[in-house]
MIVORO-566650 format. One line per field, with one value per atom (N, C-alpha, C, O): atom name; residue number from 0; z, x, y; residue in one letter. Coordinates in pm, 1 decimal. Layout:
# MIVORO-566650
atom: c(CA	...)
seq: c(NUM	...)
w: c(Z	...)
u: c(X	...)
v: c(Y	...)
type: c(a	...)
# end
This chain:
# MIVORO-566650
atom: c(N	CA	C	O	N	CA	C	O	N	CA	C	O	N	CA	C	O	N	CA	C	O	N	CA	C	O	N	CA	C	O	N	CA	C	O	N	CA	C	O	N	CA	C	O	N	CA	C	O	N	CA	C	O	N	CA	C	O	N	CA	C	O	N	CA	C	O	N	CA	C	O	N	CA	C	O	N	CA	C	O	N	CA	C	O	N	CA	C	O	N	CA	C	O	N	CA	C	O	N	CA	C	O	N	CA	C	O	N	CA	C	O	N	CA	C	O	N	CA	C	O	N	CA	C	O	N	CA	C	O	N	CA	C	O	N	CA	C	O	N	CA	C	O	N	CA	C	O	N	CA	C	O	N	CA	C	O	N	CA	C	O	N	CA	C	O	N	CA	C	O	N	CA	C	O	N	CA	C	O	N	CA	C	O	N	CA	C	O	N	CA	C	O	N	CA	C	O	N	CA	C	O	N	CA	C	O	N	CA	C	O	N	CA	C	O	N	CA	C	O	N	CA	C	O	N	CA	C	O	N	CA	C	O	N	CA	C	O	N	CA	C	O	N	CA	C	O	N	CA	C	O	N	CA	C	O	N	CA	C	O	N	CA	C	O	N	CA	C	O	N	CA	C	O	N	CA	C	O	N	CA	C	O	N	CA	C	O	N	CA	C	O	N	CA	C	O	N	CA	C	O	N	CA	C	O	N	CA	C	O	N	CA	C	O	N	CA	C	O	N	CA	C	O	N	CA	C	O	N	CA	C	O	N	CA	C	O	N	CA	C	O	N	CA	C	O	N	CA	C	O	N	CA	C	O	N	CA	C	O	N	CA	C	O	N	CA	C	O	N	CA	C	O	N	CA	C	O	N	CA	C	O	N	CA	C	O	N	CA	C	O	N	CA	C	O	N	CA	C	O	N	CA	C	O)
seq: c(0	0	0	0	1	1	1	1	2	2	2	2	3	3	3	3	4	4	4	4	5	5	5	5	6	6	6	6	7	7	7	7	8	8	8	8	9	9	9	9	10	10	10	10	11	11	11	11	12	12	12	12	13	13	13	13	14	14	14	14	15	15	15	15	16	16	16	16	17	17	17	17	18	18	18	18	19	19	19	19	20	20	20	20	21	21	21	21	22	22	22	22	23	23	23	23	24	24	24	24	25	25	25	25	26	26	26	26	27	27	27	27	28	28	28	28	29	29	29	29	30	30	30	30	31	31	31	31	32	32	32	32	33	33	33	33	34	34	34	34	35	35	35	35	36	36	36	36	37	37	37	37	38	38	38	38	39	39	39	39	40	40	40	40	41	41	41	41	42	42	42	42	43	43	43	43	44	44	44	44	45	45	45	45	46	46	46	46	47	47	47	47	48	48	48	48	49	49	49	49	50	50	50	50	51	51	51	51	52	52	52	52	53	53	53	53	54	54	54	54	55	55	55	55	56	56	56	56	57	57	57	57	58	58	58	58	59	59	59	59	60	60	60	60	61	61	61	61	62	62	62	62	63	63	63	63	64	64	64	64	65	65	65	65	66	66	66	66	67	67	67	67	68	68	68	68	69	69	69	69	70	70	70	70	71	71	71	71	72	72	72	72	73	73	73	73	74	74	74	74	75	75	75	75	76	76	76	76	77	77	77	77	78	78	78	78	79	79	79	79	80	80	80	80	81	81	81	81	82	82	82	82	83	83	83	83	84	84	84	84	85	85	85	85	86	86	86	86	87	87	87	87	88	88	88	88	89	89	89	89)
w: c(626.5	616.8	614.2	685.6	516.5	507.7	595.8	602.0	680.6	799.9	697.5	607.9	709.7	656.4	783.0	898.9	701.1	754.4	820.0	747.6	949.2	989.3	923.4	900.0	893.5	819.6	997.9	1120.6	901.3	986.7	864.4	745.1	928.6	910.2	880.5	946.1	805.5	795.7	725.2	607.3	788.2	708.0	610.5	651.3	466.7	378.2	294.3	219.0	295.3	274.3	170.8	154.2	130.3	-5.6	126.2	229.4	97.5	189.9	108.5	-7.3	134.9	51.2	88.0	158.6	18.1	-14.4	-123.1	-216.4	-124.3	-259.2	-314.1	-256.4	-479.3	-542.0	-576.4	-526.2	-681.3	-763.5	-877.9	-970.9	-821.0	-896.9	-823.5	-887.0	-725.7	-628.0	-524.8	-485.4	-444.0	-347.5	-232.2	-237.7	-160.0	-25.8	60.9	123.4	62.1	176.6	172.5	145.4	213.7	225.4	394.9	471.5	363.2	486.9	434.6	385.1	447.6	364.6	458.7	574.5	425.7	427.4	407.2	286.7	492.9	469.1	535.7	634.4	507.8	605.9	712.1	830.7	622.2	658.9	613.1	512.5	726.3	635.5	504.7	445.1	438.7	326.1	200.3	80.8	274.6	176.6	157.8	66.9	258.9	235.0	174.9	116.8	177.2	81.0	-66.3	-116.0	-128.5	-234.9	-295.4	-400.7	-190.3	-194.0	-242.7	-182.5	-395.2	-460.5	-401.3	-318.3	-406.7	-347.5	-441.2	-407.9	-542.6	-652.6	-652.1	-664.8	-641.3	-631.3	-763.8	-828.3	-795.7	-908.7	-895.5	-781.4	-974.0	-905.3	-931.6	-1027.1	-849.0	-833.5	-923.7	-927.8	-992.7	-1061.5	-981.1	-994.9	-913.4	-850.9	-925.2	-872.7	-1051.0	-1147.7	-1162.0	-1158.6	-1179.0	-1216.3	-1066.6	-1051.0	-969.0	-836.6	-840.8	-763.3	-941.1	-994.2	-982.5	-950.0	-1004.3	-1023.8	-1184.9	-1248.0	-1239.2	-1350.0	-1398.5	-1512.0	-1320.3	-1369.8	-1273.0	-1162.3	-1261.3	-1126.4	-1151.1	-1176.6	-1144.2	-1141.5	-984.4	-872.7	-1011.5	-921.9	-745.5	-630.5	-789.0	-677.3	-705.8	-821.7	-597.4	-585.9	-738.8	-795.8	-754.6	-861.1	-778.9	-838.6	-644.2	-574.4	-425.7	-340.1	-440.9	-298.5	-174.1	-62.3	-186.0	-77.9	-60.7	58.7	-96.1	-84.7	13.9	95.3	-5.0	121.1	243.6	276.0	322.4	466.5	499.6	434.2	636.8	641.2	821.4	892.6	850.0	1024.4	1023.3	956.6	1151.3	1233.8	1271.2	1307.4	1240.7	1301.5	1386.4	1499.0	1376.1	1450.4	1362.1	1247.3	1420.1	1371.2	1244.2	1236.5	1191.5	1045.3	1095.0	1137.6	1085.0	1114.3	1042.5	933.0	1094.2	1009.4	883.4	809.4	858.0	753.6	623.6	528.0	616.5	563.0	464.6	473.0	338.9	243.0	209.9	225.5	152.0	136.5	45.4	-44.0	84.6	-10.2	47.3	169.2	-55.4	25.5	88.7	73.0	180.1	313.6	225.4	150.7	247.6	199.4	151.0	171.3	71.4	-1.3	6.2	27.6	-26.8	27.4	-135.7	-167.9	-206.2	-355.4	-393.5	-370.6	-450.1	-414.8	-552.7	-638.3	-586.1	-775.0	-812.0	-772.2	-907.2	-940.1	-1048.9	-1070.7)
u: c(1024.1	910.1	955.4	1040.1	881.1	953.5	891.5	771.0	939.4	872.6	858.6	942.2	709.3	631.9	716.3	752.5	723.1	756.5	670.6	571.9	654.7	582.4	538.2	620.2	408.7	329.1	280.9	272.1	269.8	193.3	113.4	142.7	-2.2	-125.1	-39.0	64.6	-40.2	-20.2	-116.0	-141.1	-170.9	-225.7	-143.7	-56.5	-210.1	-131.3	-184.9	-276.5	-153.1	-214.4	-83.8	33.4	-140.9	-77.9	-73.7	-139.0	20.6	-36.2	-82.4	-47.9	-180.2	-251.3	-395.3	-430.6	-447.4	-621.6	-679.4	-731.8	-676.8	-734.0	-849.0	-951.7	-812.3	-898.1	-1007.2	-1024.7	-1081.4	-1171.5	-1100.8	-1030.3	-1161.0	-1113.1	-1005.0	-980.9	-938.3	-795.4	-837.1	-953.4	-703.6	-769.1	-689.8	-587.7	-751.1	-741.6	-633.3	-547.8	-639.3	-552.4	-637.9	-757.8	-532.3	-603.4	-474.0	-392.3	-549.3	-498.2	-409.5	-480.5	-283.1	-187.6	-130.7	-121.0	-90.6	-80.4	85.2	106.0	230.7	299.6	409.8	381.2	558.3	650.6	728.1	760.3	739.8	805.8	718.6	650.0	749.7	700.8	737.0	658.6	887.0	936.6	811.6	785.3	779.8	760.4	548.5	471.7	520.7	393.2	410.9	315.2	512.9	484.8	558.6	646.3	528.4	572.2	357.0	332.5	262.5	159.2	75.9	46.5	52.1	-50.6	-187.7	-205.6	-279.4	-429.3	-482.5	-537.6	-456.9	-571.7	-516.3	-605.9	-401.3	-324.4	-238.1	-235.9	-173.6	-44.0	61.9	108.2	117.2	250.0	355.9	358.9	425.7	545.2	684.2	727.9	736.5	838.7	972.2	1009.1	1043.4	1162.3	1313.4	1416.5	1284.5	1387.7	1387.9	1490.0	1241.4	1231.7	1206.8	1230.6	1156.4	1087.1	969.0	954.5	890.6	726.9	636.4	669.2	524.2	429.4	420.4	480.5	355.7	339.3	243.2	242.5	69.1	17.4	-19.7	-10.8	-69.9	-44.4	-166.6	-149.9	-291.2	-431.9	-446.6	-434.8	-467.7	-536.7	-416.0	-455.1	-300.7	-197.2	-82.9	-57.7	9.8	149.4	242.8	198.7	288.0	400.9	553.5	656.2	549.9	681.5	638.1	550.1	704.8	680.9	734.9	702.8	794.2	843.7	730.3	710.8	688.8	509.7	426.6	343.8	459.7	317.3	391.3	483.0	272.8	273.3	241.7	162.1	326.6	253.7	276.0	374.8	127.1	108.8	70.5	-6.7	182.7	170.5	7.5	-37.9	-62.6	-170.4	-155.0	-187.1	-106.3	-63.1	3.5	43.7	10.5	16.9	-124.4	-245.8	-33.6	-140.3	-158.9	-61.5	-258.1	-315.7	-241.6	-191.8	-231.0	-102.6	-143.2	-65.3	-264.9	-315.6	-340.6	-405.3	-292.4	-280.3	-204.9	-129.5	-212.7	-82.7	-53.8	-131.9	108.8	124.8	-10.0	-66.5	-37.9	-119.4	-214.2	-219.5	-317.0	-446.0	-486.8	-448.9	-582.6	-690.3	-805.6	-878.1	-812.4	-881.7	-820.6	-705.4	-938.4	-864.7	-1005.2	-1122.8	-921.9	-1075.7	-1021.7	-925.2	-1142.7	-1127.0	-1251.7	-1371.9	-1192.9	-1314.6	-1352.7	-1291.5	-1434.9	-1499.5	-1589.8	-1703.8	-1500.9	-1571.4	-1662.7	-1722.1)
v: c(-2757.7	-2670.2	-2524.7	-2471.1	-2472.0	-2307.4	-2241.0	-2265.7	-2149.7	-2050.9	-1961.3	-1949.2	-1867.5	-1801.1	-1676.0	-1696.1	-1555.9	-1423.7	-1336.7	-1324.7	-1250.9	-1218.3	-1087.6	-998.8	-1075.9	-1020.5	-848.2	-849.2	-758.8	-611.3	-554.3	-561.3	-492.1	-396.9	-279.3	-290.0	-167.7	-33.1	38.5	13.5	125.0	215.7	351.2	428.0	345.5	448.4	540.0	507.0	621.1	771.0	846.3	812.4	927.5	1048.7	1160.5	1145.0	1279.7	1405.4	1470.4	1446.9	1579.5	1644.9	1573.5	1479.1	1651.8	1620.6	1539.3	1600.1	1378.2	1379.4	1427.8	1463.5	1425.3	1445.0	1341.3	1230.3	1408.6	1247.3	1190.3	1229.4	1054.8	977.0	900.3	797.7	909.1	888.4	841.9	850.2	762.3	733.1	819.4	888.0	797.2	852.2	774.9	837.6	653.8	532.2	440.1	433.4	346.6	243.5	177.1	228.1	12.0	-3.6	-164.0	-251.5	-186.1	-315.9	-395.6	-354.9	-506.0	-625.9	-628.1	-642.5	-617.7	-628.3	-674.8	-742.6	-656.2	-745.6	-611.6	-619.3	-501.4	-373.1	-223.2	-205.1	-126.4	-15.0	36.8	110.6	-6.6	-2.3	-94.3	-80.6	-155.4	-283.5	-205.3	-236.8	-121.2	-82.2	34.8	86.0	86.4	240.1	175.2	245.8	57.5	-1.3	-83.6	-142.4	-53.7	-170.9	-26.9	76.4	-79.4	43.2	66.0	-23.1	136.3	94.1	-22.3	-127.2	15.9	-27.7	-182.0	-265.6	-226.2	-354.0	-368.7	-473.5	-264.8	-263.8	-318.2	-319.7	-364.2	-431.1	-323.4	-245.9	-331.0	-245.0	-299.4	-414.4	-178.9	-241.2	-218.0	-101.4	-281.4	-227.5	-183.3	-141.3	-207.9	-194.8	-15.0	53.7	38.8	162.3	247.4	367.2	160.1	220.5	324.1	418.6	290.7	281.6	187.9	73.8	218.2	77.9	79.2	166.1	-4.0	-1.3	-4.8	-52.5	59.1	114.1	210.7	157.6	368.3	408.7	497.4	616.7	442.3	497.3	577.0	526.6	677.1	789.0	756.9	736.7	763.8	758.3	815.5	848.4	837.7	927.1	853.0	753.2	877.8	841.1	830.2	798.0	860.1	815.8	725.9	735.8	674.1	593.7	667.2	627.1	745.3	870.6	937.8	960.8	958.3	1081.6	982.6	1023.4	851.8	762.3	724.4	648.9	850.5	829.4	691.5	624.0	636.3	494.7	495.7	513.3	466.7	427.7	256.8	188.0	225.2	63.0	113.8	222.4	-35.3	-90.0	-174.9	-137.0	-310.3	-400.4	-528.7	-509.4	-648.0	-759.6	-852.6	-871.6	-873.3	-917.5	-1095.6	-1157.5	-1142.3	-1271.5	-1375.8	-1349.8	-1488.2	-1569.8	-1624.7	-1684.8	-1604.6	-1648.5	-1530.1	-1572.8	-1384.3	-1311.9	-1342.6	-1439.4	-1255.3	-1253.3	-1078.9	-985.1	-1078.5	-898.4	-840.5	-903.4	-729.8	-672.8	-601.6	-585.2	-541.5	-439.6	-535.9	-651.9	-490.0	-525.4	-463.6	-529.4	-310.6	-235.5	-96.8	-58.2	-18.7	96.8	186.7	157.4	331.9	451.1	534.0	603.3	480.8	551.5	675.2	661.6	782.7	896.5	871.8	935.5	797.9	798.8	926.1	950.0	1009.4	1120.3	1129.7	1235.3)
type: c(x	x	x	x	x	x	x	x	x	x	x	x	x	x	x	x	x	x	x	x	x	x	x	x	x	x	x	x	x	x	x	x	x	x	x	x	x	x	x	x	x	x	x	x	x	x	x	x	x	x	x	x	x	x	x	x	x	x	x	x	x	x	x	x	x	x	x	x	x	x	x	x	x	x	x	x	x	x	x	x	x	x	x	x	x	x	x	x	x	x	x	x	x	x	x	x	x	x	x	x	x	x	x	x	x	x	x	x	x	x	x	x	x	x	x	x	x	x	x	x	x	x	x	x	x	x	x	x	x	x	x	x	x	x	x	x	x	x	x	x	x	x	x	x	x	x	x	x	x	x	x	x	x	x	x	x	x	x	x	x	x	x	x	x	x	x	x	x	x	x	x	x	x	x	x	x	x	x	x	x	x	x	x	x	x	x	x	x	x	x	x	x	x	x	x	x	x	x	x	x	x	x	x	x	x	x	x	x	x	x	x	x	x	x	x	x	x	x	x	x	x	x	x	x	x	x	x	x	x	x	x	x	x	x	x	x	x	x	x	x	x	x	x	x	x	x	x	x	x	x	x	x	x	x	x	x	x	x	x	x	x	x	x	x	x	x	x	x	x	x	x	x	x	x	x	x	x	x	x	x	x	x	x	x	x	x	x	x	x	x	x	x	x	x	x	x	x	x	x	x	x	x	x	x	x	x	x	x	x	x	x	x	x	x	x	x	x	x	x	x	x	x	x	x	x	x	x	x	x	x	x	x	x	x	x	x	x	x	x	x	x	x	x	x	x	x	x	x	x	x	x	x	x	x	x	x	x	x	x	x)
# end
């Protein structure tokens, strides 16, 4: 039986103020804080070849720019990814 990896909550944010159209943060689903400043809002997949996403609607263009705060432990029944996301539609 394969042991499933333990999953954490982080919340992630741009610095600065967003604008419209962008989001603000959201809150992810992941194994490491590395691995959440890689989790787009919108749910893009990340290319690790280039260290972009590959489509990057109303967000940072570096994964160095996202702040990321521990929430806690993610429920065992979680998978990586958004929870939720705070999008300002202009």
């Amino acid at each position: 039986m394969k042991m499933k990896k333990k999953l954490y909550l982080y919340k992630i944010w741009m610095d600065g103020d967003a604008g419209w159209d962008e989001y603000d943060s959201a809150v992810v689903c992941a194994e490491n804080v590395g691995e959440a400043k890689r989790i787009h809002p919108g749910g893009y997949p990340f290319n690790r070849r280039t260290d972009k996403w590959e489509h990057n609607y109303g967000w940072t263009t570096d994964p160095n720019d996202v702040q990321v705060q521990y929430i806690g432990v993610a429920n065992k029944d979680m998978e990586p990814g958004v929870v939720v996301a705070s999008f300002n539609a202009g």
